[in-house]
KOLVEXKE-505522 format. One record per residue (C-alpha): residue number from 1; z negated, y, x. Coordinates in pm, 1 decimal, decimal comma. Example, Ala and Ser with C-alpha at 12.3 -4.5 7.8 and 13.67 -1.06 7.14 Angstrom:
! KOLVEXKE-505522
<rec nr="1" c3="-780,0" c2="-450,0" c1="1230,0"/>
<rec nr="2" c3="-714,0" c2="-106,0" c1="1367,0"/>
***
This chain:
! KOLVEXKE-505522
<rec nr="1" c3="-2073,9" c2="1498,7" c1="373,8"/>
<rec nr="2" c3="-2270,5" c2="1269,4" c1="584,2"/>
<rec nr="3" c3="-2156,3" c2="964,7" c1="361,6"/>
<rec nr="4" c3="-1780,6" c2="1103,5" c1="403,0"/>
<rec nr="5" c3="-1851,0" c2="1064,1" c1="821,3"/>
<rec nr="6" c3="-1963,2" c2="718,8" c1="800,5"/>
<rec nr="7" c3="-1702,7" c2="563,0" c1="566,2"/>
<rec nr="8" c3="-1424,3" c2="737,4" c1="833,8"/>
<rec nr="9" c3="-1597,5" c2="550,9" c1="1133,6"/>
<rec nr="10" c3="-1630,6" c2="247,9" c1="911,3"/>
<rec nr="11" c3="-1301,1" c2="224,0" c1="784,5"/>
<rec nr="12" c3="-1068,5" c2="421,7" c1="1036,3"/>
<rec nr="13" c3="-698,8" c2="275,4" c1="1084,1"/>
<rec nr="14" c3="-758,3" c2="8,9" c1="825,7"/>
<rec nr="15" c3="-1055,3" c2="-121,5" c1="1033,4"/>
<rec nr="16" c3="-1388,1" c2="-244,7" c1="938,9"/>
<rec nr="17" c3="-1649,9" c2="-135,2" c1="1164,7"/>
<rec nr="18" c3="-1400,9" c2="-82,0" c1="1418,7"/>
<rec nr="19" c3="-1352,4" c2="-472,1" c1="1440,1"/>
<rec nr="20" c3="-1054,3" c2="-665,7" c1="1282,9"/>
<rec nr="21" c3="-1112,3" c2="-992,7" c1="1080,8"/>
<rec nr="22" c3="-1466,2" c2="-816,4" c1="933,2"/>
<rec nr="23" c3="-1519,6" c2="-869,4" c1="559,9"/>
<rec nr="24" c3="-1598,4" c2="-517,7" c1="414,7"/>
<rec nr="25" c3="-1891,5" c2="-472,7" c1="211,5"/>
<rec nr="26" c3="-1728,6" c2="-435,4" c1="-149,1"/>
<rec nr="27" c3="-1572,5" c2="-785,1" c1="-121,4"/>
<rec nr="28" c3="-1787,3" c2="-1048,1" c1="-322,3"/>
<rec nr="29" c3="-1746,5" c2="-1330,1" c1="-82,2"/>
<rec nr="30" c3="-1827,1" c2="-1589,5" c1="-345,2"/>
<rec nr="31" c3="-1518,8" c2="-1546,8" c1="-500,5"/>
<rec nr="32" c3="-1206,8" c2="-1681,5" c1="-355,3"/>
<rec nr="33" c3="-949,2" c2="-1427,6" c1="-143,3"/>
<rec nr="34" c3="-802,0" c2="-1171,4" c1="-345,2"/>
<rec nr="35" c3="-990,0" c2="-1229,2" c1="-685,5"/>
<rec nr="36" c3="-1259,2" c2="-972,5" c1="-613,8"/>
<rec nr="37" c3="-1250,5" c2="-684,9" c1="-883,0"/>
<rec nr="38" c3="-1095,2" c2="-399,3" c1="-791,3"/>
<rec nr="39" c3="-1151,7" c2="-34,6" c1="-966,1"/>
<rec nr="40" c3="-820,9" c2="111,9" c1="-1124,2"/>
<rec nr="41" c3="-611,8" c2="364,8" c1="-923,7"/>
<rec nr="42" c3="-615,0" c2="692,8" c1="-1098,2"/>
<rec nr="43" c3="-352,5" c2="984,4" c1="-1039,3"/>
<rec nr="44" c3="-647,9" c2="1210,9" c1="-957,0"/>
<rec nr="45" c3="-805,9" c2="953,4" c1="-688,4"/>
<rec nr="46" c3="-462,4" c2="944,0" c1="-525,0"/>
<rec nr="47" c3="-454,9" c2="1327,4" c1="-483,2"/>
<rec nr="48" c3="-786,4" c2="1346,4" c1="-342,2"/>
<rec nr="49" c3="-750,7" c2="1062,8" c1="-111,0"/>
<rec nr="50" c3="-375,3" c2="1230,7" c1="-4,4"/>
<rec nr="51" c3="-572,8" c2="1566,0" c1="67,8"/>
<rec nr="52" c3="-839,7" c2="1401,2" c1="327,1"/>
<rec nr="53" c3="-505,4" c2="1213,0" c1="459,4"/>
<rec nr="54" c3="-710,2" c2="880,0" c1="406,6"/>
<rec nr="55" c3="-411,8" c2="702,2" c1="303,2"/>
<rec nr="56" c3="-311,3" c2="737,9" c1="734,1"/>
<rec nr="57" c3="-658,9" c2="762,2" c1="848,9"/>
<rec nr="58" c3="-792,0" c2="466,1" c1="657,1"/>
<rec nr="59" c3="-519,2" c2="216,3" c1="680,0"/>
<rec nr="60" c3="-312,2" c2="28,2" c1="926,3"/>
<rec nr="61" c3="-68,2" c2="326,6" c1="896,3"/>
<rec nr="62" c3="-284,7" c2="487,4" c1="1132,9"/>
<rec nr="63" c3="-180,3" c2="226,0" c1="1418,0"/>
<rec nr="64" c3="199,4" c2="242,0" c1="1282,0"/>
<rec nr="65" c3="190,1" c2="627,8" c1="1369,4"/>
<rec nr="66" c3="-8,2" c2="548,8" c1="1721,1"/>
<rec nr="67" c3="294,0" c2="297,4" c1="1800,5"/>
<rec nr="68" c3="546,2" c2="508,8" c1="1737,2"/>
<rec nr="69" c3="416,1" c2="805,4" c1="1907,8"/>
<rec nr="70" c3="370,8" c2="605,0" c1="2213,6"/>
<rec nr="71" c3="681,9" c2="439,4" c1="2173,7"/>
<rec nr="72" c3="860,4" c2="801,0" c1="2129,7"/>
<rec nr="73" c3="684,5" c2="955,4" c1="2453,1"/>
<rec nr="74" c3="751,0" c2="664,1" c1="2672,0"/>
<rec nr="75" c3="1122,7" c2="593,9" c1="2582,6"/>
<rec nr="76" c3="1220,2" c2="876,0" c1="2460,4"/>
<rec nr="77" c3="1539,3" c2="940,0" c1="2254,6"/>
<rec nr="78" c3="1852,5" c2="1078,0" c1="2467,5"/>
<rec nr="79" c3="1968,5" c2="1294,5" c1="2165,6"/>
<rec nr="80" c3="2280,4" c2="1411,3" c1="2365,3"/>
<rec nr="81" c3="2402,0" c2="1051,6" c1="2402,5"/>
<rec nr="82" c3="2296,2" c2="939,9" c1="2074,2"/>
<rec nr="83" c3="2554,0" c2="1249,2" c1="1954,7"/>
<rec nr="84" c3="2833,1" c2="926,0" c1="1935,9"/>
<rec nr="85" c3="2790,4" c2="620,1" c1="1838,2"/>
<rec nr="86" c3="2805,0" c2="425,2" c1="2148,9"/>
<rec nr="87" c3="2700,2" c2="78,0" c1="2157,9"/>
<rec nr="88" c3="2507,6" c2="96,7" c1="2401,2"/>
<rec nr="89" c3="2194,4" c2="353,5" c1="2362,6"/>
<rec nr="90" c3="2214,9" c2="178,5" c1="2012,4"/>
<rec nr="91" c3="2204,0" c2="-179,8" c1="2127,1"/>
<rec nr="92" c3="1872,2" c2="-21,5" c1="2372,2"/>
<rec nr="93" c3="1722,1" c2="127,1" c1="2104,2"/>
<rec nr="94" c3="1735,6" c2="-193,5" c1="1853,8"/>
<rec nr="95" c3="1571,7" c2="-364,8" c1="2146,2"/>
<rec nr="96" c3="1291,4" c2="-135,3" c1="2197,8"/>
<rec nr="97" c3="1210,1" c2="-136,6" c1="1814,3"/>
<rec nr="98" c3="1261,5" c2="-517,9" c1="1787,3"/>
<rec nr="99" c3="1048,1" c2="-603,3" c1="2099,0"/>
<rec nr="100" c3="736,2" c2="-320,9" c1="1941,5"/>
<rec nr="101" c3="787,1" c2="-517,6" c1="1613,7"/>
<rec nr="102" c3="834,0" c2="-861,9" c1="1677,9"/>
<rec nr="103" c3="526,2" c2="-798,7" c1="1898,3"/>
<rec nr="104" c3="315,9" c2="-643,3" c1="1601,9"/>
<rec nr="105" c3="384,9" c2="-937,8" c1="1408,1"/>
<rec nr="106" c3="379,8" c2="-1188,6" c1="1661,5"/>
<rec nr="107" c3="8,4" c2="-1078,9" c1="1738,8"/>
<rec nr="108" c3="-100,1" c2="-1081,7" c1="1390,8"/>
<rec nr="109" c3="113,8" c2="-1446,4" c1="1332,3"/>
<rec nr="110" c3="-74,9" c2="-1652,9" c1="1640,9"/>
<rec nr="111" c3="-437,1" c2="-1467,2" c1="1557,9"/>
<rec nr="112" c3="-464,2" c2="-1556,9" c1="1182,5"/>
<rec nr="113" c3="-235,5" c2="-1857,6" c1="1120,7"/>
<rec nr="114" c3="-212,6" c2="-2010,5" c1="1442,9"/>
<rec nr="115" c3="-569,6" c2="-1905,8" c1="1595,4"/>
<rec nr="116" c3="-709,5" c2="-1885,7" c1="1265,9"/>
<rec nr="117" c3="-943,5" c2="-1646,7" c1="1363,8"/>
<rec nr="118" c3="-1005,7" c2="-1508,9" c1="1000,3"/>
<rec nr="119" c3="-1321,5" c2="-1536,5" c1="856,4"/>
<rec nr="120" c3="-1220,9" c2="-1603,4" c1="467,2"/>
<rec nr="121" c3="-902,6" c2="-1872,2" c1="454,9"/>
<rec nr="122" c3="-673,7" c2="-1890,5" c1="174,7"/>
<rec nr="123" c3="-637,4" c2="-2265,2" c1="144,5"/>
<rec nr="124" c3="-437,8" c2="-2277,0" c1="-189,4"/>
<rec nr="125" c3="-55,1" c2="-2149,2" c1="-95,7"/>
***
């Protein structure tokens, strides 16, 4: 149970350590990006993993559910308007998603490609 603990800190919300742009342990850094062996995916590992909710806890859909949460309690929908379909709470809404998105990906874009602030580079397109 005490292993189960750690690998939650070490991996929560897709994290390593708690740090972005940290190599985890498992990948053989010798090799180039993406050709490290990987064990098969089994039905039964899926079901187990689904049961501790690791495929949330342990990935970046952790922060997806954080942004939308926030994004939900500080705009929240007006359901009574959004009853018709009115231009204009749409036209807000598609604003409030695009802006949270484009500024997901926008981060993400200027830290590894611009920046290039990851540790392992994939120099071959």
């Amino acid at each position: 149970m005490c292993f189960d603990s750690f690998f939650y800190l070490q991996d929560l919300n897709g994290l390593t350590f708690l740090r972005f742009w940290y190599i985890i342990g498992w990948v053989n850094k010798r090799l180039k990006p993406g050709h490290t062996p990987q064990p098969p995916a089994s039905w039964e590992t899926t079901f187990k993993n689904a049961i501790k909710l690791q495929h949330v806890l342990l990935s970046p859909n952790f922060l997806w559910l954080s942004i939308s949460l926030l994004v939900y309690t500080i705009f929240p929908y007006d359901l009574i308007t959004a009853r018709t379909l009115a231009p204009d709470w749409i036209l807000a809404r598609f604003a409030i998603n695009f802006g949270v998105t484009f500024s997901y990906y926008a981060f993400w874009e200027l830290t590894l490609y611009v920046g290039k602030w990851s540790q392992r580079h994939n120099l071959e397109p």
